[in-house]
N, C-alpha and C positions, 0 to 999 in steps of 0.2 A: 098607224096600221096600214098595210100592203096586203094587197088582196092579187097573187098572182093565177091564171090560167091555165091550168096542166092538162099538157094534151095527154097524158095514159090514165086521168081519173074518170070513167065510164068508159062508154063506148070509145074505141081506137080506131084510130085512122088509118093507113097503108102508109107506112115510110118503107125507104130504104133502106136494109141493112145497117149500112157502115155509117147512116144517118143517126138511124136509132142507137149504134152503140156507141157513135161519137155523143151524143144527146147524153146518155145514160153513164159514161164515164167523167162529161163534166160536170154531170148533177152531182154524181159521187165524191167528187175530188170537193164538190162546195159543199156537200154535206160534212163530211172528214175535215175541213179548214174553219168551218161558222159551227158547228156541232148541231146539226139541223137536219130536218128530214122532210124538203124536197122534194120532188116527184119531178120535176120541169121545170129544171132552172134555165133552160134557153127558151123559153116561151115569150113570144111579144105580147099578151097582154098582160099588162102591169096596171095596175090602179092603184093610185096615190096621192093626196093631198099636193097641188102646184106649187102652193109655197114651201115643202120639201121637196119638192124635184128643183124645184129654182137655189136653193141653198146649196145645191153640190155642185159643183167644180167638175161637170166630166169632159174627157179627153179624148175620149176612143169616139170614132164615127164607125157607122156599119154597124155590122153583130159582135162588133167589140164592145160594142153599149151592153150587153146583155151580164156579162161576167161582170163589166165594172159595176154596175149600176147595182146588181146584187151584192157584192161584195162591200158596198158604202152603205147599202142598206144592213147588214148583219154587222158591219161596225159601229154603228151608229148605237145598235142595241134595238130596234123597229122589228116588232114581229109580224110573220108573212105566214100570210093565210092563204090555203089553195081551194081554189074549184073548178067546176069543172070547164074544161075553157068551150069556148064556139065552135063548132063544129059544121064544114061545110062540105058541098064534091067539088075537090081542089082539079078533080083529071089527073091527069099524065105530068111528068116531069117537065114533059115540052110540052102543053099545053100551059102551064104555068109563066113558063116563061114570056118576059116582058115582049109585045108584040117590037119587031123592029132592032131587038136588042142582040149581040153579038159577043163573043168572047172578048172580039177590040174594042168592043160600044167603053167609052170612059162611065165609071160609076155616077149614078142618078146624084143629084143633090137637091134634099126636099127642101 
């Protein structure tokens, strides 16, 4: 069982446009490809069992993890349960961003 975070189940938060219909076209495309229904399928919080997260094999670094990681989840046959995710005052676009960090800054590696 997967238990994912969807940020449009209650109260909403302020995205960006082109955020939100980028967000909501890739939900769509995963629902149409897994037969599933979704709300936030690029949400980072994911909760799941470690010894299923350690059995898969993923590739993608970044928010490339988000599409793979669902997509081996609905092949596998693991059904994904939504709620409602955390909710905080994220601020501004550039308030968000990382203190120090740059268009040239090379990507973080955790």
């Amino acid at each position: 069982m997967f238990v994912y975070g969807s940020r449009f189940i209650g109260r909403h938060r302020v995205f960006l446009f082109t955020h939100y219909m980028g967000n909501r076209g890739l939900t769509l495309l995963t629902n149409v490809l897994y037969n599933t229904m979704l709300t936030d399928m690029e949400t980072c919080f994911k909760v799941m069992r470690v010894e299923v997260l350690r059995s898969m094999t993923l590739r993608s670094e970044r928010f490339g993890i988000e599409p793979e990681l669902t997509a081996k989840i609905f092949k596998r046959g693991y059904r994904v349960y939504e709620s409602r995710s955390l909710t905080t005052d994220a601020g501004t676009m550039k308030e968000r961003r990382s203190p120090g960090r740059t268009a040239s800054s090379p990507p973080g590696r955790w």
